[in-house]
C-alpha positions as CSV (number, residue, x, y, z in Angstrom):
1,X,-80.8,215.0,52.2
2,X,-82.7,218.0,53.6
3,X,-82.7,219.6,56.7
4,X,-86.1,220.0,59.1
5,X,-86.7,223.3,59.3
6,X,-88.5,223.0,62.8
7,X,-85.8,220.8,64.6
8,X,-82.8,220.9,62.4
9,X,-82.8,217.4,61.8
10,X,-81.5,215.4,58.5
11,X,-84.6,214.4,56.1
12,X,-83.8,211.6,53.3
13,X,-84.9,213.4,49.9
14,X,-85.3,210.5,47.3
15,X,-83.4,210.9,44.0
16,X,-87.2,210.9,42.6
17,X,-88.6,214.0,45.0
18,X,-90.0,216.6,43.2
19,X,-91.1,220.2,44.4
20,X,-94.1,220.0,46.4
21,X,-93.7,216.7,47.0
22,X,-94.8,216.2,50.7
23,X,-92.1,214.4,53.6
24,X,-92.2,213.7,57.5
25,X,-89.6,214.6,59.5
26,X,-87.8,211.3,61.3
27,X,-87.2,213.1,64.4
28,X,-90.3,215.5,65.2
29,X,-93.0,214.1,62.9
30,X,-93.5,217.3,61.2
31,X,-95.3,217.1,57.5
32,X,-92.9,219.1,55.3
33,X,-92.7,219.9,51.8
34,X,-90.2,219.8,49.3
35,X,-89.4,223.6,48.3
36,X,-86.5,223.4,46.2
37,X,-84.3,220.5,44.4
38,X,-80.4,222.0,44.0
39,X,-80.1,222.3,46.6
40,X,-82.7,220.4,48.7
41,X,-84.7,222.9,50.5
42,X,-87.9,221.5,52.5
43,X,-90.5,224.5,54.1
44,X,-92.6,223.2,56.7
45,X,-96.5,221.6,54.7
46,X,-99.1,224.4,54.8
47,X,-101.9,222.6,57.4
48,X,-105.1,221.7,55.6
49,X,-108.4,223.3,56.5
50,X,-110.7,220.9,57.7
51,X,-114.4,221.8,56.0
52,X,-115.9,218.9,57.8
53,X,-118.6,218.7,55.1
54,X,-119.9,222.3,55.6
């Protein structure tokens, strides 16, 4: 179990997470990633740049 870093809220963490592994928040629907494993740390998911094809 993690905790959201933008609301405070409880993540489940699978036994099978790894690092960088990416996760939603159930509360706030934020995309977070999975920054550490002992303990469970989650960061909130660097946004990816749309290049739209440029």
């Amino acid at each position: 179990m993690g905790e959201c870093p933008v609301c405070g809220a409880k993540v489940p963490v699978g036994q099978g997470a790894v690092e960088g592994e990416l996760l939603a928040c159930p509360e706030c629907g934020t995309e977070l990633e999975v920054t550490g494993l002992n303990p469970v740390t989650l960061a909130e998911a660097p946004q990816e740049e749309e290049d739209w094809g440029e």
